[in-house]
C-alpha positions as CSV (number, residue, x, y, z in Angstrom):
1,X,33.7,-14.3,-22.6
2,X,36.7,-11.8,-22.5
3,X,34.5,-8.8,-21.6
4,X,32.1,-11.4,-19.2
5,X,35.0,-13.8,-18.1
6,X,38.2,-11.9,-18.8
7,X,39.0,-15.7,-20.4
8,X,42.1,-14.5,-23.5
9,X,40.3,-14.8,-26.9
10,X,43.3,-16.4,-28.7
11,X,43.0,-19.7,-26.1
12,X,39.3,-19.7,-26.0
13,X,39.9,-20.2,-30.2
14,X,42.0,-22.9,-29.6
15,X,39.4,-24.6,-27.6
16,X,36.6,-24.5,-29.9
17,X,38.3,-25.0,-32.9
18,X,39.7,-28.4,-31.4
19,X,35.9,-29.1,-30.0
20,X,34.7,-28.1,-33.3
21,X,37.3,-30.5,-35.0
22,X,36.0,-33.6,-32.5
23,X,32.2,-32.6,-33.5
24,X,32.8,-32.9,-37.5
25,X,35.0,-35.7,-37.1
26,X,32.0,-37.9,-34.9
27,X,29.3,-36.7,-37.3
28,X,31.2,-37.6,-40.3
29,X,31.5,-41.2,-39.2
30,X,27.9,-41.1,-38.3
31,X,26.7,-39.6,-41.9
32,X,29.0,-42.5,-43.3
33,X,27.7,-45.2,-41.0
34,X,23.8,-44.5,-41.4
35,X,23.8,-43.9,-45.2
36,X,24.5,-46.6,-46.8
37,X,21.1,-47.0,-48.2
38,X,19.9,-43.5,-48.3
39,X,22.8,-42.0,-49.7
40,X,21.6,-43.0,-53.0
41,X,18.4,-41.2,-52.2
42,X,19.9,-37.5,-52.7
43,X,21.5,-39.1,-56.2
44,X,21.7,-36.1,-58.8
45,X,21.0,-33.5,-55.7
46,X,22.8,-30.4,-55.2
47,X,22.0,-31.3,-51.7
48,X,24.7,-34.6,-52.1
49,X,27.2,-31.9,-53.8
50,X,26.8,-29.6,-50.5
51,X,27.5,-33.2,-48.2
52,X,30.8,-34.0,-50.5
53,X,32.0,-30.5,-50.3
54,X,31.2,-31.1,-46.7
55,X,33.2,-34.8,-46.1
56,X,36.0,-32.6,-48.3
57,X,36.1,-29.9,-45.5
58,X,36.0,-32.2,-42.9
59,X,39.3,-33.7,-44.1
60,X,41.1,-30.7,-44.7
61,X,40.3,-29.4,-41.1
62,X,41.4,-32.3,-39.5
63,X,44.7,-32.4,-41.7
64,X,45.2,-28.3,-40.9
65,X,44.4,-29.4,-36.8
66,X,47.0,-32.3,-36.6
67,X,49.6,-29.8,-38.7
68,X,49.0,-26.9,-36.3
69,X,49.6,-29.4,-33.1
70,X,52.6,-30.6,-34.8
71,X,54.1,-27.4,-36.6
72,X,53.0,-24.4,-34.2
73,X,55.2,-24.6,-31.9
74,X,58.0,-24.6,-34.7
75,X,56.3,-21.1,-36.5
76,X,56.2,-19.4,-33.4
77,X,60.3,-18.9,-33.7
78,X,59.2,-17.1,-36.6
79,X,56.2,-15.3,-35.8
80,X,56.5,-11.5,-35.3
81,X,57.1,-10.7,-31.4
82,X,53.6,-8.7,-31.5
83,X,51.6,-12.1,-32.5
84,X,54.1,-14.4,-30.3
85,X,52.3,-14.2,-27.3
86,X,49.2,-14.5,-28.8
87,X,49.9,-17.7,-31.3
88,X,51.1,-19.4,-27.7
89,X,47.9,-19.0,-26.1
90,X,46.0,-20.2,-28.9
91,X,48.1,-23.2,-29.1
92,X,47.7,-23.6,-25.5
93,X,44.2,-24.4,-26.1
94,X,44.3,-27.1,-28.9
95,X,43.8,-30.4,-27.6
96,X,47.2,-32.4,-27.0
97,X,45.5,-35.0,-24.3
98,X,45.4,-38.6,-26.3
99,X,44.8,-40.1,-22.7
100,X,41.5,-38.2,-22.9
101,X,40.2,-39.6,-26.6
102,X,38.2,-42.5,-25.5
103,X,36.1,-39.9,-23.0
104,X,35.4,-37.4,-25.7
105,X,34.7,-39.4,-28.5
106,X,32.2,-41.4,-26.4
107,X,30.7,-37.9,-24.6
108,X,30.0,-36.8,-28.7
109,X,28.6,-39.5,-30.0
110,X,26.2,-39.5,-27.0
111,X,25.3,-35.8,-27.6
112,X,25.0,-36.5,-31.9
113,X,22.7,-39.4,-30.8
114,X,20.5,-37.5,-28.8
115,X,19.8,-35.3,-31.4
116,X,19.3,-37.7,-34.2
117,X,16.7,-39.4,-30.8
118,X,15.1,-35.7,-30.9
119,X,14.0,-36.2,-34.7
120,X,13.1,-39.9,-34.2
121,X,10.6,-38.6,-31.0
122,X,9.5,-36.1,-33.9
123,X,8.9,-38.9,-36.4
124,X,6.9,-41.0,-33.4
125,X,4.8,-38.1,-32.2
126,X,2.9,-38.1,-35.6
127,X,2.9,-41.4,-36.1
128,X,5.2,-41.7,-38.4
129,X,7.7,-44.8,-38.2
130,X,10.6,-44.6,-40.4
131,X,13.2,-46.0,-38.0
132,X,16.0,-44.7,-36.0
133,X,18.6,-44.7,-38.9
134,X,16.9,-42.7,-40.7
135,X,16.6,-40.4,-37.8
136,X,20.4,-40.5,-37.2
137,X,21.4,-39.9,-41.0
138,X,19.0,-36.6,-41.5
139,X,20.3,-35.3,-38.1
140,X,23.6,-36.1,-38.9
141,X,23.5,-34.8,-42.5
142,X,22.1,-31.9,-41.7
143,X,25.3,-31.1,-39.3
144,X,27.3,-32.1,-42.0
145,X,25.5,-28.9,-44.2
146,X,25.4,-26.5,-41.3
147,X,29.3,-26.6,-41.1
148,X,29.3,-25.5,-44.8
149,X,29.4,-21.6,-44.8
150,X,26.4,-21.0,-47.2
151,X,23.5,-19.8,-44.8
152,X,23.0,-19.4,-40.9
153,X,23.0,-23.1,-39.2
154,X,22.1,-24.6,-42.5
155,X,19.1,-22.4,-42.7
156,X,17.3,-23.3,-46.2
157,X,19.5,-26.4,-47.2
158,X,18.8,-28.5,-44.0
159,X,15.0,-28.1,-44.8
160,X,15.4,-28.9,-48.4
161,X,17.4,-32.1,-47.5
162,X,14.8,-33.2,-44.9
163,X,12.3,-33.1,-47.5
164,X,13.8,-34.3,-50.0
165,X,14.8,-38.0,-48.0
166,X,11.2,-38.0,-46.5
167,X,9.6,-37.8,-50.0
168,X,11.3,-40.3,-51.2
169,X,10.7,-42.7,-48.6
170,X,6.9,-42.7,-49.4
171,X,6.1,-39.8,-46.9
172,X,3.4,-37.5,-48.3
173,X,4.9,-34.4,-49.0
174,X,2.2,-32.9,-46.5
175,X,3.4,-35.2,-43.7
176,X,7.3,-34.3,-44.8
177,X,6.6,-30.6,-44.3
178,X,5.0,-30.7,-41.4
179,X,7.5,-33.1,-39.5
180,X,10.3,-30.7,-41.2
181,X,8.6,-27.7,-39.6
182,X,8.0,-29.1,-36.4
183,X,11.7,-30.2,-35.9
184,X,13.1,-27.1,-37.2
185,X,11.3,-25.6,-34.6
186,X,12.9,-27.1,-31.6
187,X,16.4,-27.4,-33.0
188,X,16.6,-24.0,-34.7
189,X,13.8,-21.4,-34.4
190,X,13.7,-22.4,-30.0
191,X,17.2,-22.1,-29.6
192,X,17.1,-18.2,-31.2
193,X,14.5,-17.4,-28.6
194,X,15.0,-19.3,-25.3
195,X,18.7,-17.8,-26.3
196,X,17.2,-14.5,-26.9
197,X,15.6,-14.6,-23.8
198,X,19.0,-15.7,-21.8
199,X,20.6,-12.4,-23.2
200,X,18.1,-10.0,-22.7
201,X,18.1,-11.1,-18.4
202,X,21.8,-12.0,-18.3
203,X,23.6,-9.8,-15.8
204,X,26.5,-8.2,-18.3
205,X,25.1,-8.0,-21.7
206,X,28.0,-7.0,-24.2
């Protein structure tokens, strides 16, 4: 985006980090909301350790978001003159809008609930009918264990945790691969090509 856009890198960090803040925030409500019974399910699972560690991070980015709103603008006396101008820009891009709350948080819970809707259509096409909760706890979950920095998007450890719930729901573990494949697929492996693709014909690659 600053070679394409000429859009500063410093505010376009303050943007997604707040966006990024929002997203964690609606997921982790949705991972508390929809596990109430199959939290106990991952019981003894490294898989469980990975989602605490996750609900930890979670907390301590939205404690370090609220402090940078609050105390930025007071480190910025004392920031070197060469990072000044930069540290202003960035904190020109954190969200400071409470007027607009309501909007997002409605906005992100419809996106997070169309992708848990994406695994349920999964679930239906093979027949398999294990309800929409379960649907929106995996999808969520699995959000939950891509934020944590161990592999790309969760890559290994999303597929493990799918499994892992589906098995113990009575799934065969034929039927849990095969609709852990399958939505993999379309939220992971497509979105590497079809983005592929979109770089390879875009105007300006960089």
């Amino acid at each position: 985006m600053k070679k394409n856009k000429g859009v500063s890198i410093s505010l376009s960090l303050g943007v997604l980090f707040s966006e990024r803040v929002f997203d964690l925030v609606i997921t982790a409500a949705l991972v508390a909301f929809s596990g109430v019974y199959f939290w106990s399910l991952l019981q003894g699972s490294s898989e469980r350790d990975y989602l605490i560690f996750g609900f930890m991070a979670v907390v301590l980015v939205v404690v370090f978001f609220i402090a940078l709103i609050g105390g930025l603008p007071h480190l910025l006396r004392l920031a070197p003159e060469r990072w000044r101008s930069r540290l202003e820009r960035f904190h020109s891009g954190l969200f400071r809008s409470p007027s607009l709350l309501p909007t997002i948080i409605v906005m992100t819970l419809l996106i997070w609930l169309s992708e848990a809707l994406r695994l349920y259509f999964v679930f239906l096409a093979f027949g398999v009918n294990v309800g929409f909760l379960m649907a929106l706890f995996i999808s969520q979950a699995s959000l939950i264990l891509m934020a944590v920095p161990i592999s790309p998007a969760g890559l290994g450890l999303v597929e493990i945790l799918m499994l892992k719930i589906l098995a113990s729901t009575g799934i065969s573990s034929d039927m849990a691969g095969a609709l852990t494949i399958m939505d993999r697929i379309i939220s992971y492996w497509s979105l590497l090509a079809l983005g592929g693709i979109g770089y390879l014909l875009s105007a300006r690659q960089r």
